[in-house]
Each structure stands twice: as C-alpha cells, then as structure tokens.
MARFILO-195524 format. One record per residue (C-alpha): residue in one letter; x, y, z. Coordinates in steps of 0.001 Angstrom, whole numbers, plus 500000, padded with zeros to 6 digits. Layout:
% MARFILO-195524
AXYZ/...
***
This chain:
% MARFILO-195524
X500000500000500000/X501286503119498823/X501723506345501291/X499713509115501139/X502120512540501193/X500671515689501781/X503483517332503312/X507467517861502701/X509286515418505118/X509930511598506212/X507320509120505923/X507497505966507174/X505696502775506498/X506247499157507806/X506212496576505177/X505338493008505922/X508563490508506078/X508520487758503402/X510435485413505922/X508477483332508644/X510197481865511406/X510111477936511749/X509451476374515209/X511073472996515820/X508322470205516116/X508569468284519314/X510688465129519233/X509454462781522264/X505935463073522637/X505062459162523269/X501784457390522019/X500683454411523891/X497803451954523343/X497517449004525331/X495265447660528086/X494001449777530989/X492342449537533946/X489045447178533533/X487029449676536079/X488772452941536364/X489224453975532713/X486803456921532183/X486915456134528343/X488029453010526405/X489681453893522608/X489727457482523595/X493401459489523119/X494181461074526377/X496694463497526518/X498501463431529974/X501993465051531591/X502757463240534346/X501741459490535781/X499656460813538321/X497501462650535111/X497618458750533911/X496017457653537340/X493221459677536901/X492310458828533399/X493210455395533390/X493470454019536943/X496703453827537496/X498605450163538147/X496813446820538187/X497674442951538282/X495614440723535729/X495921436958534806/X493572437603532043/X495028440376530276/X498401442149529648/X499024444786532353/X502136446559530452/X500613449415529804/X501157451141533074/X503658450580534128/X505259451274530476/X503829454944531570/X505240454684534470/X508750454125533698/X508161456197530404/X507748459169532889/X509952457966535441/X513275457832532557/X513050461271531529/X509816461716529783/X507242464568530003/X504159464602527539/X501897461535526274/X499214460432524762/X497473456798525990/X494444454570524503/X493345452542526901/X491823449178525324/X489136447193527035/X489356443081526523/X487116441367524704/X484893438981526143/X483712435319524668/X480534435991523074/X479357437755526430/X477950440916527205/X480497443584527740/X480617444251531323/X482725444865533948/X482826441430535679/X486261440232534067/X488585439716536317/X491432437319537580/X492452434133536054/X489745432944533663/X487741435989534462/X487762435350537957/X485133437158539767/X486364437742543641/X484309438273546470/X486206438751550012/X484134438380552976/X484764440339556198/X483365438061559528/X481876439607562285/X480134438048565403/X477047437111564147/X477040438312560129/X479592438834557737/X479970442123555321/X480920441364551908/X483297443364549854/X483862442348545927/X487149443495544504/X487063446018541398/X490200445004541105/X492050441531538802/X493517440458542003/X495174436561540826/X498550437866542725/X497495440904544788/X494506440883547127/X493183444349548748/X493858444708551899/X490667445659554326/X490559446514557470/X487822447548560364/X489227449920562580/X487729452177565199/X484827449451566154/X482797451290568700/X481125448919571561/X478066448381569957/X480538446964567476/X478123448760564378/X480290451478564020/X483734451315562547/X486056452760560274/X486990451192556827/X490423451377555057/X491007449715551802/X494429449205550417/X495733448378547407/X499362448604546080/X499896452493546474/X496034453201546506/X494170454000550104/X490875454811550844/X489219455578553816/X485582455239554804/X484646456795558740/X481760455890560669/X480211453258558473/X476885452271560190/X475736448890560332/X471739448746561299/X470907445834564068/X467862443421562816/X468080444317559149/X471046443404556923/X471942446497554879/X471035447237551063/X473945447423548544/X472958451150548385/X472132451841551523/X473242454974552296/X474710453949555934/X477714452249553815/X478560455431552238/X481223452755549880/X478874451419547052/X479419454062544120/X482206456140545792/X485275453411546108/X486973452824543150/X488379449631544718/X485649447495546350/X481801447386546530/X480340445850549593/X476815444034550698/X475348441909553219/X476900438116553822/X474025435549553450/X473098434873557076/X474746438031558555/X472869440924560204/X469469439101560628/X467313439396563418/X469543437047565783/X472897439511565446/X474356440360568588/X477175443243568912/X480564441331569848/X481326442075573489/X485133443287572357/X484953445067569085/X488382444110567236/X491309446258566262/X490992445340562900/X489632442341560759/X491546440596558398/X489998439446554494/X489631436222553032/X488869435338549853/X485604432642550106/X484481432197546133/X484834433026542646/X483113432748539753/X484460432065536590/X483210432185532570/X484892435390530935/X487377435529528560/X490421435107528834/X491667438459528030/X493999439748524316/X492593439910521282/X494270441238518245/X490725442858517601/X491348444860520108/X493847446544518575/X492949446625514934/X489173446901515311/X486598444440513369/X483822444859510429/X482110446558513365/X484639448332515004/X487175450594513375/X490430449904514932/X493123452354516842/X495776452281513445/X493388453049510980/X492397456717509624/X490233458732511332/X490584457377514296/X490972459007518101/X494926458618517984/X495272459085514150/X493380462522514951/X496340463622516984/X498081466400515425/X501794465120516208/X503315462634518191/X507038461209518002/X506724457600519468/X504684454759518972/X504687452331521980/X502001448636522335/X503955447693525561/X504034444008525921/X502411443198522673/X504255440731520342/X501507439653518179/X502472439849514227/X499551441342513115/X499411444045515885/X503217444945515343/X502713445044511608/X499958447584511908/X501470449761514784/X504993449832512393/X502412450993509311/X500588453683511639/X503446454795512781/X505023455557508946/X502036457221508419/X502144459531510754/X506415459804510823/X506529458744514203/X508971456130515652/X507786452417516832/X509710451232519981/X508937447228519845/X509364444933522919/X510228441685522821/X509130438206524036/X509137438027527549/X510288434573527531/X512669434965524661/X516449434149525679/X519843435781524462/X520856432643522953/X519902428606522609/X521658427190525889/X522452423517525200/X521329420677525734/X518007421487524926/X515505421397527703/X512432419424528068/X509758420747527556/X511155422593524229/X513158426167525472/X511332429880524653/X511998430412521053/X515638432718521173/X515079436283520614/X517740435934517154/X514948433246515769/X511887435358516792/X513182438541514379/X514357436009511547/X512990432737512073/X515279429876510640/X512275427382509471/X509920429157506793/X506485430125507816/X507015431268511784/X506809434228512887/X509314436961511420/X509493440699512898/X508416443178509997/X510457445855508597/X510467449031509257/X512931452548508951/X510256453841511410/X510733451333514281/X513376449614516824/X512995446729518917/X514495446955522364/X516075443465524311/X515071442270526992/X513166442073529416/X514153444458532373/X513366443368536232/X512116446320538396/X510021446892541415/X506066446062540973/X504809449344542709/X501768446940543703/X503309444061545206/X506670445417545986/X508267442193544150/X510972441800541591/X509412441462538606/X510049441309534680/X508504444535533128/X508724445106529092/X511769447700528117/X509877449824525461/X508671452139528246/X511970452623530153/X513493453029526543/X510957455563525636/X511920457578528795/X515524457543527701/X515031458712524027/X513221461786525682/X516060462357528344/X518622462268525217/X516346464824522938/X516188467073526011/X519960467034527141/X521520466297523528/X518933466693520876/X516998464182518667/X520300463502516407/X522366461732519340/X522136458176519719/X519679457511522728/X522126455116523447/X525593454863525754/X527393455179528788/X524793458266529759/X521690456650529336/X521592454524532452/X518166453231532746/X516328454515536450/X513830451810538419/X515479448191537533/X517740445988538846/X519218445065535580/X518101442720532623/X516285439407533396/X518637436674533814/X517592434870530538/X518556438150528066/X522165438591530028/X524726438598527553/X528700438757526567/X529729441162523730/X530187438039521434/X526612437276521823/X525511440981521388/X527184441196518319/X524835437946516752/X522304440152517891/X523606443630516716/X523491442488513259/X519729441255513310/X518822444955514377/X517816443683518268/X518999446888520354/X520301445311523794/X520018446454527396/X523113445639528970/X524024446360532756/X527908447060532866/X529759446636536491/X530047450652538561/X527678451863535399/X524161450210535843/X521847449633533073/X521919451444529920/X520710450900526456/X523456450010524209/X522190449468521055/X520578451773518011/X519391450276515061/X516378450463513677/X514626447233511939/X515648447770508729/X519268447673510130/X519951443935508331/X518662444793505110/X521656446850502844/X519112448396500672/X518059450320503494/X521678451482504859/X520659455236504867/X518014454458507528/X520469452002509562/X520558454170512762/X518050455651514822/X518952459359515489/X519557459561511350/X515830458361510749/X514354459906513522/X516259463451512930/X514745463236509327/X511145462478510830/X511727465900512922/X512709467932510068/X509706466533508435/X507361467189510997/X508757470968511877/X508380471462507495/X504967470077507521/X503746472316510378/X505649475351509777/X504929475696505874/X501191475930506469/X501507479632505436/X502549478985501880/X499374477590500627/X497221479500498380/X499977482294498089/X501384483674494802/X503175480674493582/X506141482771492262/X509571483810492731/X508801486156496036/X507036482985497269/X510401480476496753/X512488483164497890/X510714483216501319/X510698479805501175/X514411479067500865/X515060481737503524/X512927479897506422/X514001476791505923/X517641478193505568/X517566479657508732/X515962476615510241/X518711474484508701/X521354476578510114/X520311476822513226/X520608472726513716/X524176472520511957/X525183475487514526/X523785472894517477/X525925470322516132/X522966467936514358/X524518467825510844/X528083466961509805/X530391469032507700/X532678471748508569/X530784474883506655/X526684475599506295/X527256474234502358/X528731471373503391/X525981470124505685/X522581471037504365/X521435472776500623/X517744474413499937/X516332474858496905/X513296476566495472/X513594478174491862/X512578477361488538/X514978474697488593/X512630473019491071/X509381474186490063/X508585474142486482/X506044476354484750/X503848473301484421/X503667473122488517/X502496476755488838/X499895476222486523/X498317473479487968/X499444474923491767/X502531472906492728/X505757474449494378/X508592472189494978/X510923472109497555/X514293470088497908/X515979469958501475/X519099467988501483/X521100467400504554/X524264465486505619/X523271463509509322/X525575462326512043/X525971458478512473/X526663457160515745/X530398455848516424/X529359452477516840/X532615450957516353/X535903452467518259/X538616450366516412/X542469451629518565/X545133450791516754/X548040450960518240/X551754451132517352/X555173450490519239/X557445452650518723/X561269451733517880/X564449452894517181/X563970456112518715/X567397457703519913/X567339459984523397/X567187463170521711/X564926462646519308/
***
C-alpha cells in the first residue's frame, strides 16, 4: 500500500517481512495403546493426553495385576515418565469377552470374579474386589469398632492406593442394602463394593462384646466364565469396530506425536499395523520383545522345548514362523528388564519399550533428537538390571547387533543402559541410509517441523517472492541445527542445501498449483565401532 504525502518530510511505512520463522516440532511426545484399567478407565479407545503418571492415574486408573490380560501398559507409563519423559498420549483398550455381554465382571484368572468376605460376630459384610487380584489381594481393614461393634472405620488398600471410609453404620435386625446409604462405599470406592453376607445381620445379630482392632479378608468364592483376556481385535478393530491404526481414528486425529509404543504386545499382526501407523504419521515404533525369549539357545536342549531365542523370533530359521516386519520407522528393544512392581513390591520382569521411551526423551532434552539415545549416559532409572535369561557377553551381542535387536546391557560401577541403536531395517543393505536411529528419527523431525511450519505457503502467489521466502525459512531453520551440532560438515554448504527456483518448480507446477521444495542434509551416524590401533614405537634415539 502506497503512502499518502501531503506534506514535505519523512514518511514511514512498515512493510510486511517475506520470511516466517520455523518452530522445531517436538521430538518425544510418546503414544501408547495398550490395556488399561478394567474399572477405572473413564473412556476406552479414547486418546488422552497426559503430563505426568499421576495425570495417567486419573484417566486410566493407574497400576493393576491381571491373569487375564496384559498389564504393560502402566507401568510402560510409568517408567516412560519415570526415565526422563514429560508429555503423552494413551488409549486405553478394554478386553474382549467370549461371546458375552460387555461388562465389567472380568477379572482374575479365567475371568475370575472375587468376592472377600469380612466376619463379624454374628454376620459377615461382603466386599467384591474392582480390582484383577490373581497375585494381589486388597487389603481391608475395620478399625475404630465402637462397643456396639456397628460402628467402625473402613480402610482399603491396594498397592499404592488407600481409601478411607469413617463411621460406616451397620443397622441391628436388618442386613443392609447394597445402596444403603449407611455404607457410604457402594458408588464412591473405586476399589471394592460391599453388601450383606448371606446369614449376617438378621434378626439374631448380637454386637461382639470386644469390638476388634481390625479384621483381616479372606477370599471365600469366585466365579468364573469370561474371557480370557487379548485379542488382536482389540487393537485393529473388526467389520464393526474401526480399529486404533486406521484413519480417522481418536489417535490418528492427533496432530503430532514422536513415538509409537504397544507395551508388551508381540503379536504379528498388531506389530505390523502399529509399524504401518506409525510411517504414516512419521513417528517412531519402539517394539518389545518376548518376555520369555532368551539371548541365545543354551544347550542341551531342555524338556519341555526352550522359549523360542530372541535371534529366531526377528528372523525365524524354518519358513512360515513368525518373522518381525520391517520398518525405517521402528526399533525393537532386548530384553526384558526386572524392576520393582509398585503393587506388590516384588521383583518382577517389566517390558523395556517404556523405560526406553523415557531415555530417548532424556537424550532429545539434554543432547537433541540427532544423538544416539544410546551409551554410557543413558543409564536406565527403576530396575535391577536385565532378566537373567537376556544377560549377555559382547560376542553374543554382536549375533544380535546384526539382526537389528537393540540390547540392554548392565555394565559393572555403570548400571543399566541401552546400548544398542538400530532400527529394523538395520539387516537389510538396501536400506543402509536408515540404519541408525537418530539419522531416521532426525529426518522424521525435520519433516514434521516442514509440515507444520509451511502451512503459510498455501494458496499464496506461487512465484519467485514465494520460493524466495521459502528458501530463507528453511535456511535459517537448517542453520540453526548445523550450529547445534545435528549435521556433519565443517561449513553451512557442506551440511545442508535448499532449493526453490525454477529449477525446482517448472512452469507446468504453477499452473496446475505445485511448488517444489528440495531439502538435502548430511546427518551424524553414531560411532558404533571404536577400532584403537596401536603402534610400538622403535628405534627412537634419546634426543629425538
């Protein structure tokens, strides 16, 4: 817009600048979709964004124990947060059920059902677990019995979780509704519901003459007939239900995310579709393994037949098993790492792709997403070292190394640390330029920071003004990662080259709307093998 003068002097006008600043994408933002708590999820299949395990607690339930259905996902969030990372997003699935109606009655072994009875003199209370208790049983207690003994306090505990209930009334001659209001539990616990035992609280109960301290819970029955818990379809949907990897759904309608994680889940089909989804939308797939799966085949053979070894699971040696897919977008992690349960307070086995997760967001924050997440600096917080079946000497890493399986090793004053950075299509030499993981998942962050900073060019002049602008963001975007260090070379030229012209976009593109860009860029590769050569020196006189 021109100026209007009127008057002999200085005018002037501010013009609007053809360059736009690029904001770097965000490099560890993990997905996760897996199982969640059976009673405490507010919504199954929905993406929940959350910054902190406690946020996870709240919208999923926090920790459980299940013999019907894999319990990774927590505490994959929980180490995920625990290692160094700050922002997720989580689907929590819901099991299928056998032909049954969908319902929250699956729990335990089989789909046990629990009920745990608390005895009084004279009647018994019943409390029925809203938890899959097969290794962990709530603990109950009465406390605070008044004499009458109808008064008392309740405290339920389970793993971390406590919740306390005072003055709970029990009524003498009536046994007490499931909603009466006097139990003050039924729709407020998130842990236990509690009616009347058969037989207690009738007409012939009589206050015990010394109220206990505290009463201890048994378990007294079960019933059983649910499923037994995974289902691929509940990962990848039926003819009735779309599933979590394909468009449109709640994840795929997430803007941006950096890592894919299915903690615990080793299924072909479910990998295979996680390792497409996460192409799609240039994330990065951190796989677990087995939990079974050994280092190595330790002979004699054992009877019954040994876990299938972890080098046979990613490349099978008899046609027709099972064979790891693909994938520049993807890593798997080895093995098995033995931690704390925060429920039981055992030793346990717990699958790696959540610690690792952690770690690759501790590296982008300290380093930056073109270091290895790998090394001496990325010991591994909350475990006790690998399970004893994926220990391993450096000749039997380097078998492994060269089938792309990333291993965990714990080294002696160090602790545990990921040692290991290949991604899946590590093996395969027509996909060398994608061998390491900080190379492909740098170019999935320049990608994503392009796609979301270039929104501005559409519908503009498709010109030379436009491709100037163009070349200078990116330019300036480029240079500002080969000044962090991120790209090799010695000089800006060397390391990265923009171009928008004609040479790029040819008359026939503008008239049909198309402007091309080309962003080429040299990437650091990890030193992942130190070879010292050294050399005696002889002959040398004193004065030399």
């Amino acid at each position: 817009m021109s100026v209007s003068t009127s008057y002999p002097g200085i005018y002037i006008q501010e013009l609007p600048s053809s360059s736009h600043a690029i904001v770097p994408a965000p490099t560890s933002i993990a997905a996760f979709v897996g199982y969640s708590h059976p009673y405490q999820t507010a919504t199954f299949g929905k993406a929940v964004q959350i910054f902190s395990f406690t946020d996870y607690q709240t919208y999923f339930g926090g920790l459980f124990s299940s013999g019907i259905t894999d319990a990774s996902l927590p505490r994959a969030v929980y180490q995920f947060f625990l290692n160094g990372g700050s922002t997720a997003w989580v689907v929590g699935l819901q099991p299928g059920l056998f032909g049954g109606t969908d319902g929250p009655a699956r729990l335990g072994p089989g789909g046990v059902y629990p009920t745990l009875t608390i005895a009084t003199t004279g009647g018994a209370l019943v409390f029925s677990s809203l938890q899959p208790i097969d290794s962990v049983t709530p603990s109950i207690r009465l406390t605070n019995v008044r004499a009458s003994g109808t008064v008392f306090d309740v405290i339920v505990t389970y793993g971390t979780q406590i919740e306390t209930y005072r003055g709970i009334t029990l009524p003498v001659g009536t046994k007490p509704a499931p909603t009466d209001p006097n139990v003050m539990i039924n729709g407020i616990s998130k842990l236990v519901t509690v009616a009347a035992g058969s037989g207690g609280f009738g007409s012939s109960y009589t206050p015990p003459s010394t109220p206990p301290a505290w009463v201890d819970v048994t378990q007294t029955s079960a019933a059983t007939g649910y499923s037994t818990g995974y289902s691929a379809d509940d990962f990848l949907g039926n003819s009735s239900t779309p599933g979590i990897f394909q468009p449109n759904s709640t994840l795929d309608n997430v803007e941006i995310f950096n890592l894919l994680l299915i903690p615990g889940i080793t299924d072909n089909s479910v990998v295979s579709a996680a390792l497409a989804f996460a192409e799609r939308k240039r994330a990065f797939a951190i796989i677990d393994p087995p939990p079974q799966a050994p280092a190595v085949t330790v002979p004699p053979p054992a009877a019954p037949p040994q876990p299938q070894p972890i080098i046979d699971w990613v490349d099978p040696p008899t046609a027709g098993n099972y064979m790891l897919p693909e994938s520049q977008n993807g890593a798997l992690y080895f093995p098995y790492l033995l931690s704390t349960d925060p429920i039981t307070g055992s030793i346990i086995p717990m699958a790696p792709s959540g610690f690792v997760a952690g770690i690759y967001a501790a590296t982008d924050a300290s380093r930056g997403v073109w270091k290895a997440p790998a090394g001496l600096a990325t010991n591994i917080l909350n475990t006790t070292g690998p399970v004893s079946s994926g220990i391993m000497n450096d000749q039997q890493q380097g078998v492994l190394n060269l089938q792309s399986i990333n291993c965990l090793r714990a080294f002696s004053g160090i602790g545990t640390v990921v040692w290991g950075a290949r991604t899946l299509v590590a093996a395969n030499p027509a996909y060398q330029q994608w061998m390491y993981v900080p190379v492909r998942r740098l170019t999935l962050f320049i990608e994503q920071t392009l796609l979301a900073n270039l929104r501005w060019v559409v519908f503009e002049p498709n010109d030379e003004p436009l491709w100037v602008a163009i070349t200078s963001s990116i330019s300036a975007f480029m240079l500002s990662l080969f000044r962090q260090g991120a790209l090799q070379g010695s000089t800006p030229s060397d390391a990265f080259q923009v171009k928008c012209d004609s040479t790029t976009t040819s008359a026939a593109d503008q008239a049909i709307g198309i402007v091309n860009i080309v962003v080429a860029f040299a990437p650091l590769k990890p030193a992942e093998f130190v070879v010292v050569q050294i050399a005696q020196l002889a002959g040398q006189t004193a004065g030399a």
